[in-house]
LOKOL-822317 format. One record per residue (C-alpha): x, y, z. Coordinates in pm, whole numbers, always signed. Each point is the difference from the previous one (the first is absolute). Layout:
BEGIN
NODE      c1      c2      c3
NODE       X       Y       Z
...
END
This chain:
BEGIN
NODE      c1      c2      c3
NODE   +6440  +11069  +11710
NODE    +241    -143    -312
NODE    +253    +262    +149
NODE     +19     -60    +319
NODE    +297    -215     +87
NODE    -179    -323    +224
NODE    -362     -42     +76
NODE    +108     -25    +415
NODE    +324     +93    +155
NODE      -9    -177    +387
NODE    +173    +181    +244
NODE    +200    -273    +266
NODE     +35    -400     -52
NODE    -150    -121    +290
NODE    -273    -241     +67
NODE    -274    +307    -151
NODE    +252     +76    -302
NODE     +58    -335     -60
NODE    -317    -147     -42
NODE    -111    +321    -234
NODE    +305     -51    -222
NODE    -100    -365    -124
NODE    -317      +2     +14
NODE     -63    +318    -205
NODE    +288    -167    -244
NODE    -204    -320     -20
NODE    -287    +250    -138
NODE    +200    +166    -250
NODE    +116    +330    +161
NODE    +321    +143     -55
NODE    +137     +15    +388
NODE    +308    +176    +125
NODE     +79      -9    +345
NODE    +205    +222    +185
NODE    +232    -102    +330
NODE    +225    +207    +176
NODE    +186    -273    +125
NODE    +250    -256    -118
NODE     -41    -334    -216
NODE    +166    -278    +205
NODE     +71    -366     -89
NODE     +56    -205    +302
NODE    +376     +15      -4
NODE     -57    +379     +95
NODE    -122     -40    +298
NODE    +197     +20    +308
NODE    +119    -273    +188
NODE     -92    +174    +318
NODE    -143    +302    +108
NODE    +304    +189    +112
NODE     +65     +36    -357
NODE    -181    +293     +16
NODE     +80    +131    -344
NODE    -206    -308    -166
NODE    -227      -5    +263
NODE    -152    +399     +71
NODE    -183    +188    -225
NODE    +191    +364     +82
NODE    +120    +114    -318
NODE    +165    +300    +183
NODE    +173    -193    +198
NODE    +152    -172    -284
NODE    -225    -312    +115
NODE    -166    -192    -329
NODE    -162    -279    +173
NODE    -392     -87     +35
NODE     -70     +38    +379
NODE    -119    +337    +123
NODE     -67    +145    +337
NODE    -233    +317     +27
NODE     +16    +177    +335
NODE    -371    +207     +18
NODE    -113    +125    +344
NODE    -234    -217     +82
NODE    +117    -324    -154
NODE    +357    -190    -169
NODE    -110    -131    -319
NODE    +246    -296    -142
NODE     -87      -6    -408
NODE    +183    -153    -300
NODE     +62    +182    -318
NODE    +184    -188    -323
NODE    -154    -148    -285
NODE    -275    -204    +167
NODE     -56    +179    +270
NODE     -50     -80    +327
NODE      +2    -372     -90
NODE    +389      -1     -56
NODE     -18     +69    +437
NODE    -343    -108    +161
NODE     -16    -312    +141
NODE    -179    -183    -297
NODE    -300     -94    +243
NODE    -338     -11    -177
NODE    -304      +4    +259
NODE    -366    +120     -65
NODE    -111    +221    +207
NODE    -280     -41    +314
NODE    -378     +85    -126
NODE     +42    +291    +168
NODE    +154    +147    -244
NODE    -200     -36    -319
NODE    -289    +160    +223
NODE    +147    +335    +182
NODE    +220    +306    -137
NODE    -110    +190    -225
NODE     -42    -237    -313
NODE    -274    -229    +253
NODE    -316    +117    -160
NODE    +165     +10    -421
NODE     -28    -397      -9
NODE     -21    -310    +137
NODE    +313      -7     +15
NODE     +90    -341    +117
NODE    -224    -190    -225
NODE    +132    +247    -265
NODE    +372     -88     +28
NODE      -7    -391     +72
NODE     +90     -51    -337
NODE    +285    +287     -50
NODE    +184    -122    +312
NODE     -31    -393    -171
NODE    +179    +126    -305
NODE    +230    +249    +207
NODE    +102    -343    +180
NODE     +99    -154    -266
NODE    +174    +282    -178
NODE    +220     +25    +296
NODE     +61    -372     +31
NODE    -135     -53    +371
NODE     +84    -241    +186
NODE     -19    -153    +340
NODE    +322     +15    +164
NODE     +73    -356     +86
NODE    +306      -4    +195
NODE     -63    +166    +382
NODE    +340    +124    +192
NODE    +130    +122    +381
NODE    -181    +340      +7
NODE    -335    -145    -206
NODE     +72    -319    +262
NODE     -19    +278    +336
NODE    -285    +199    -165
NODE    -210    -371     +15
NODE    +158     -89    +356
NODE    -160    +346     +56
NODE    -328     -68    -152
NODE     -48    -323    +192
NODE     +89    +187    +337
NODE    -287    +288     -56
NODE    -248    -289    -133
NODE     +17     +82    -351
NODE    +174    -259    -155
NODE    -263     -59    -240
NODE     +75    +360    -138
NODE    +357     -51     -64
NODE     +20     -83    -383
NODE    +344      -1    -264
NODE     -52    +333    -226
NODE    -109      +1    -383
NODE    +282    +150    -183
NODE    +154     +85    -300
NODE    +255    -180     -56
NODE    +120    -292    -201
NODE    +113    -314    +179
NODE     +39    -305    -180
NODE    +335    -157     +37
NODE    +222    +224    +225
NODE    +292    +163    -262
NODE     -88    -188    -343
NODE    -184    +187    -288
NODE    -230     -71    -154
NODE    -179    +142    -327
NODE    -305    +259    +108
NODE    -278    -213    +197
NODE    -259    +255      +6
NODE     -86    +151    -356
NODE     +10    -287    -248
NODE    +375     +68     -87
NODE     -39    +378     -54
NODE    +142    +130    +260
NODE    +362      +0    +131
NODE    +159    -342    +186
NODE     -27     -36    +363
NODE    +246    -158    +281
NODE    -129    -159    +274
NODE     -27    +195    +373
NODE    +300     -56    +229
NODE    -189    +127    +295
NODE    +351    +237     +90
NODE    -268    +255    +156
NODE    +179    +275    -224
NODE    -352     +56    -181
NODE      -5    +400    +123
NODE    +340     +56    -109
NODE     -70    -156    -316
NODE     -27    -369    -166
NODE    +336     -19    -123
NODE    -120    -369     -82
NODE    -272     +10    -279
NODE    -288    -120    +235
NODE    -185    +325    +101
NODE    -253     +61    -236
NODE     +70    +367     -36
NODE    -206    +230    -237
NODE    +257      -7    -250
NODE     -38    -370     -38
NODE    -369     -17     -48
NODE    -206    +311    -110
NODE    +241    +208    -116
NODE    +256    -270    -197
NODE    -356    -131    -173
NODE    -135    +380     -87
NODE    +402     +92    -188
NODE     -47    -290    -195
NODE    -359    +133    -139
NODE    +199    +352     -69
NODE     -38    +177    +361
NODE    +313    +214     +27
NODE    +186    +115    +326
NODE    +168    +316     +86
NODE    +230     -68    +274
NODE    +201    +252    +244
NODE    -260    +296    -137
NODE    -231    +166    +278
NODE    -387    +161     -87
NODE     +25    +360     +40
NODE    -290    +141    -161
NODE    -311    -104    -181
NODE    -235    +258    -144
NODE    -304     -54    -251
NODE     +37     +91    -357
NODE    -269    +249    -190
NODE    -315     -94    +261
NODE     +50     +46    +355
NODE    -175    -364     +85
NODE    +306    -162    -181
NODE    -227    -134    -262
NODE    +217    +100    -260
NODE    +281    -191    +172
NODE    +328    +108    +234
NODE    +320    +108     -18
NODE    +224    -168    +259
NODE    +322    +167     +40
NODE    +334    -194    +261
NODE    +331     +59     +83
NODE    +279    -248    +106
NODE      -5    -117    +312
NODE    +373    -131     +38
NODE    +286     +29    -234
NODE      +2    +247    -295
NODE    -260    +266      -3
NODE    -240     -50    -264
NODE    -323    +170     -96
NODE    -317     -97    -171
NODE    -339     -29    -101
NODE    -255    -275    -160
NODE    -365     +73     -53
NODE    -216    -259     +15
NODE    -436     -71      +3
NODE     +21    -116    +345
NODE    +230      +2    +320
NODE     -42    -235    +289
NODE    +186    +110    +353
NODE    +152    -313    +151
NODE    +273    +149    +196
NODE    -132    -121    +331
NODE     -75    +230    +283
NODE    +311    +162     +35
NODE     +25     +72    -393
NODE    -380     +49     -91
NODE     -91    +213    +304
NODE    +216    +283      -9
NODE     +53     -19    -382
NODE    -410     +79     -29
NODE     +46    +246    +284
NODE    +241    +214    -229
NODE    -207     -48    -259
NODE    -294    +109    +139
NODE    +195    +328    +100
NODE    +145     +56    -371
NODE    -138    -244    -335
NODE    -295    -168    +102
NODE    -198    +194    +238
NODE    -365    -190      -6
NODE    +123    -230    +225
NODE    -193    -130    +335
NODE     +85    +199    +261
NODE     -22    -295    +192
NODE    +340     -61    -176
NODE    +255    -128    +220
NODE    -255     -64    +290
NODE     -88    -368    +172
NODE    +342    -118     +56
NODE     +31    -314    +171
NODE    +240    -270    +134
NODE    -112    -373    +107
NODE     +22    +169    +390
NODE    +339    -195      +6
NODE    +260     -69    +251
NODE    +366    -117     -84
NODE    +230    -187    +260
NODE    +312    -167      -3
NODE    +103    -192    +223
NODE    +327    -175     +29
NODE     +65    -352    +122
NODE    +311     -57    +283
NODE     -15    -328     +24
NODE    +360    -218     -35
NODE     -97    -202    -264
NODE    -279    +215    -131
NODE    -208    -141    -338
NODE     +59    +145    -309
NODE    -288    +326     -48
NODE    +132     +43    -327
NODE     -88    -311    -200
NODE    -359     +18    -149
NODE    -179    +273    -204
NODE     -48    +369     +74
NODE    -322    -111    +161
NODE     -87    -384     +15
NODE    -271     -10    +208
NODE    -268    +260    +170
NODE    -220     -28    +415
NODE    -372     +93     -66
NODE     -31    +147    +369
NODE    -330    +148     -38
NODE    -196     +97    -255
NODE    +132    +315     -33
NODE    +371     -89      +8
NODE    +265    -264     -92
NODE    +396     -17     +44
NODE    +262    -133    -242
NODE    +360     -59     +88
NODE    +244    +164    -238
NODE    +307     -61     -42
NODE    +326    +123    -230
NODE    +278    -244    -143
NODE    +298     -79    +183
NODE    +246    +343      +3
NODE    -272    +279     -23
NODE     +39    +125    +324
NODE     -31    +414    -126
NODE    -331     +48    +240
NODE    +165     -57    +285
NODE    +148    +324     -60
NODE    -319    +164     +22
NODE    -181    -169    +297
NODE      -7     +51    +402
NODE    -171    -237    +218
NODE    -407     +72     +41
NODE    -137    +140    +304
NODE    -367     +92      +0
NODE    -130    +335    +120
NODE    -170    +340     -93
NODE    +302    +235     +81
NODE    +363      -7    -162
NODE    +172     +77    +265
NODE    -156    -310    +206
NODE     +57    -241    -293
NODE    +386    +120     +21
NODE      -8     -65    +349
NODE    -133    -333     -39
NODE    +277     -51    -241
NODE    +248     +85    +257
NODE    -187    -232    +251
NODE     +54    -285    -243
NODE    +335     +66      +0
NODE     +15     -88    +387
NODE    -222    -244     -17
NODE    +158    -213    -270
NODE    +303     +98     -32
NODE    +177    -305    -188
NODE    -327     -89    -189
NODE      +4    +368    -145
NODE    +369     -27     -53
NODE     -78    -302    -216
NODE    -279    +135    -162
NODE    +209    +282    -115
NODE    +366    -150     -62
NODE     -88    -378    -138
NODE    +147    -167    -284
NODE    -212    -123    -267
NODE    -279    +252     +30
NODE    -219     -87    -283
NODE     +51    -390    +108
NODE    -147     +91    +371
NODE    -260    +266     -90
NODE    -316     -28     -76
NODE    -269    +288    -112
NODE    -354     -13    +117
NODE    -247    +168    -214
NODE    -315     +30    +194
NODE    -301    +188    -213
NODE    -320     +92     +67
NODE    -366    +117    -192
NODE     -97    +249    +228
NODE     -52    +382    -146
NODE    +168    +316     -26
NODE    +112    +246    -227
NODE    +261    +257    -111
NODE     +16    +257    -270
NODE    +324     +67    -194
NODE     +63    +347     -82
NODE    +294    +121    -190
NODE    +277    +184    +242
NODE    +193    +314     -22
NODE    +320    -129    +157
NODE     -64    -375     -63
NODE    -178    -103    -322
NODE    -311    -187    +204
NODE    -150     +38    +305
NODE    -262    -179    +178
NODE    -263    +106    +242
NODE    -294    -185    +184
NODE    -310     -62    -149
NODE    -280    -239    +120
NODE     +78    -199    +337
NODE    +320     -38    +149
NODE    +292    +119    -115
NODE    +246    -319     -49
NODE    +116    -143    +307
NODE    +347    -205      +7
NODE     -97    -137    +353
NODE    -274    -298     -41
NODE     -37    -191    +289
NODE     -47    -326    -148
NODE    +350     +39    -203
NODE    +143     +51    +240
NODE    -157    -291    +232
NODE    +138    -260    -290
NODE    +298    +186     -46
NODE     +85    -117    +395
NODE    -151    -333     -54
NODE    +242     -91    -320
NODE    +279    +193    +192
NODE     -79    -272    +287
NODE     +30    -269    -216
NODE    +358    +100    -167
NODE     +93    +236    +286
NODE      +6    +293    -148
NODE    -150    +353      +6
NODE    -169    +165    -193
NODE    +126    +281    -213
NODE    -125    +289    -253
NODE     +55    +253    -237
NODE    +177    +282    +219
NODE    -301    +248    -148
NODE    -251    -240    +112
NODE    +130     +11    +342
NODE    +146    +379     +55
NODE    -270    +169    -201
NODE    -299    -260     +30
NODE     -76     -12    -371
NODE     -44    -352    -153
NODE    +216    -169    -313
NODE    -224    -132    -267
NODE     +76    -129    -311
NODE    -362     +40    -112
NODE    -139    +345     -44
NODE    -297     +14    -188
NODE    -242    +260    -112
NODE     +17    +356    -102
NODE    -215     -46    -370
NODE    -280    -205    +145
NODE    -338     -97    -181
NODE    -323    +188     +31
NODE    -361     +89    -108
NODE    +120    +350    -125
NODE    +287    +218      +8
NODE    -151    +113    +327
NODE     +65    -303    +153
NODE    +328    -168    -210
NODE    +275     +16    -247
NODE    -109    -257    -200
NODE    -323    -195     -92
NODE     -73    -388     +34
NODE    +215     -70    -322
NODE    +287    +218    +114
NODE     -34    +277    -222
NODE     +85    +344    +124
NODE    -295    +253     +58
NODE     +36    +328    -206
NODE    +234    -198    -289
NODE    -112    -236    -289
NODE    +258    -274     -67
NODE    +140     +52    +337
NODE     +23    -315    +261
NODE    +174     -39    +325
NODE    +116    -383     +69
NODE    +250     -35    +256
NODE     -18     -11    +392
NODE    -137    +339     +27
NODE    -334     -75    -150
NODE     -55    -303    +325
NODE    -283    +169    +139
NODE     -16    -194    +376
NODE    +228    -183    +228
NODE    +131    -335    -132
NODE    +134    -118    +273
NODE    +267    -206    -183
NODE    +224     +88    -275
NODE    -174    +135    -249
NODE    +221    -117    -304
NODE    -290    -222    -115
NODE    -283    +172     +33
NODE    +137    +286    -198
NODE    +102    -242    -310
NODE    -375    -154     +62
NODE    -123    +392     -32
NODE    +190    +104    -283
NODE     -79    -324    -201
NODE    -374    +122     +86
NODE     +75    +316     -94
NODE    +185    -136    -347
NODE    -296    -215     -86
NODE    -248    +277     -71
NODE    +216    +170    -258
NODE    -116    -122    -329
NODE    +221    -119    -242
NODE    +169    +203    -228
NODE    -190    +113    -348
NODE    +204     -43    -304
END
């Protein structure tokens, strides 16, 4: 083991990677962690999103940014990818899921799972700085006119986030980790949270776990992408890997580290079809249940665009500021971008509900019509970002894909368990019109959601779940792979049933699960 060059090399700097890197640090390990993406400090990010070299991951393209968009054929996944992961992008809520999901998928029967992680999601909380957001704006101010209308004001609520507030602009020295971590500057609420805090107050990844496991030796490898991992001398890995990338932008570089242990934390869209090749090629014990029980939080995307004269400001606020319990198998949160990131409209035609294309585009044209001048507005109005609004509407309710690799593209997805992933939910829909009322607008959405029926989510889960066996996962209760010693899995791919909310902090509350039942280092 004396010659192997780190004791774990983590693959991706998300929420899973993360939480592996410092923790494993804080018990002596030697960690290196590997990111294809790009370290940013907040002056990198874009100002808005039509700076779509900052802000889209597309290296081909010549696009560096963090945002990416992955067209499958049943579903648009929205991702992030940079040096803390999808937190650089998601909209920094932290909710606990429903009990529903600590007791079905396939992880139900491995552990009370509820009683189990109380604790993990306590100290993910305060790793990730949450706080309630205290400062409610025009679109969370609808969403509660809304709630009061359907008779659920009483579950309308201000979101727990990450994100710093304090004094709006001043800095202050870190607040969180007893002067060991970096300073902080107090929230703005400019709504540019997805497009990245280019103020200091989102408590990104790289300000928490990951600034606090460098300075207990954890290195980074930025701008390098996984391309092979294969045991050395036994099969089972247990006389550790060799983990072999390339360069994923700029000038082509080659390499290899070996290591005792490798953790996948690439999320989904990394993780999935990384093992997939793997199992084809280097590592060929694993599951075949590999790639199978995909999910998304059954979620619906509108936007909707207010007409009014002297229409409020949609804009001001955070990403998300506030979330609609409207059952207890669904909620909606208002989203919103800061003022100039009006790229989606590009990609969005009005919403019209139906089982056949050619009706929906018919419906379309009937809009047209119908509204002419309200469409016209819609489509043509100044200030987008100021007048728009997103509604994220997400449900718990089941089904599954499975995520094969593709000849022409490099994943595909076909149906599983229960129905295949439907961009047309009624109830969405029915609020959609009901905040379109209110700021008399209509309601708009992704032109695949519409044209080819299959949803946007920016929360696919799955594809390396937990199990009793191999037979029945990719991983066991403590995230280690089945068929591979030293081998763990901690990133959304191991979420083994439907959150129903973003998942962000239940898969730090996992991982730090996960972390705690590594023992220390021996010296």
């Amino acid at each position: 083991m004396s010659q192997l060059n780190f004791d774990y090399v983590i693959i991706g700097s998300g929420f899973g990677g993360s939480v592996s890197a410092l923790r494993l640090s804080e018990k002596g390990y030697k960690v290196l962690i590997i990111e294809k993406g790009k370290w940013f400090k907040s002056e990198d990010f874009p100002k808005t999103n039509w700076d779509l070299k900052k802000w889209i991951w597309e290296p081909k393209l010549l696009m560096k940014g963090f945002f990416k968009m992955t067209f499958l054929n049943h579903v648009t996944v929205l991702s992030g990818v940079g040096v803390g992961g999808g937190s650089l992008t998601y909209a920094n809520t932290l909710p606990i899921p429903k009990q529903h999901f600590f007791t079905s998928g396939s992880w139900a029967t491995l552990n009370n799972w509820e009683e189990e992680l109380k604790p993990h999601y306590d100290t993910a909380y305060k790793m990730l700085g949450a706080a309630i957001n205290p400062k409610l704006h025009a679109a969370d101010n609808v969403i509660k006119e809304i709630a009061i209308e359907i008779g659920k004001e009483t579950h309308f609520e201000a979101a727990k986030v990450a994100v710093f507030f304090g004094e709006a602009g001043r800095t202050v020295d870190d607040p969180y980790f007893e002067g060991k971590g970096p300073n902080r500057t107090g929230c703005t609420h400019c709504g540019a949270c997805m497009t990245g805090c280019r103020y200091n107050a989102k408590n990104t990844l790289d300000k928490n776990y990951l600034y606090l496991a460098q300075q207990l030796g954890a290195e980074i490898l930025a701008e390098k992408e996984v391309c092979n991992v294969s045991a050395i001398g036994n099969e089972d890995g247990s006389d550790g890997y060799k983990i072999e990338f390339k360069s994923s932008i700029g000038k082509k570089e080659n390499g290899s580290f070996t290591a005792k242990g490798v953790i996948f934390s690439g999320g989904v869209l990394g993780t999935v079809p990384l093992l997939l090749k793997l199992k084809q090629k280097s590592l060929p014990n694993l599951s075949e249940k590999t790639g199978c029980n995909i999910r998304t939080n059954n979620e619906s995307l509108l936007l909707v665009t207010s007409t009014e004269k002297n229409s409020k400001d949609f804009s001001k606020g955070l990403a998300i500021g506030s979330i609609l319990h409207t059952d207890e198998n669904s909620h909606l949160e208002p989203v919103r971008y800061g003022d100039g990131s009006s790229f989606f409209r590009m990609l969005t035609i009005p919403v019209v509900h139906h089982k056949f294309a050619l009706v929906r585009v018919l419906g379309i044209l009937g809009l047209v019509i119908k509204h002419p001048i309200k469409l016209m507005k819609t489509i043509f109005i100044n200030n987008y970002a100021k007048r728009t609004t997103v509604l994220l509407f997400m449900q718990t309710l089941d089904s599954t894909l499975r995520i094969k690799l593709g000849k022409i593209t490099r994943m595909k997805t076909e149906k599983e368990e229960g129905q295949k992933p439907n961009a047309f939910i009624p109830e969405a829909l029915t609020l959609g019109k009901k905040f379109g009322e209110i700021v008399n607008g209509i309601p708009y959405a992704n032109f695949t959601d519409v044209l080819l029926g299959t949803p946007t989510t920016a929360h696919i889960l799955g594809g390396a779940v937990m199990g009793e066996n191999i037979s029945e996962g990719v991983i066991d209760k403590h995230c280690n792979v089945f068929g591979y010693k030293n081998m763990m899995i901690c990133d959304g791919s191991m979420i083994s049933a439907n959150p129903g909310v973003n998942p962000s902090l239940s898969i730090t509350a996992i991982t730090e699960y996960a972390m705690s039942k590594i023992p220390i280092k021996e010296s």
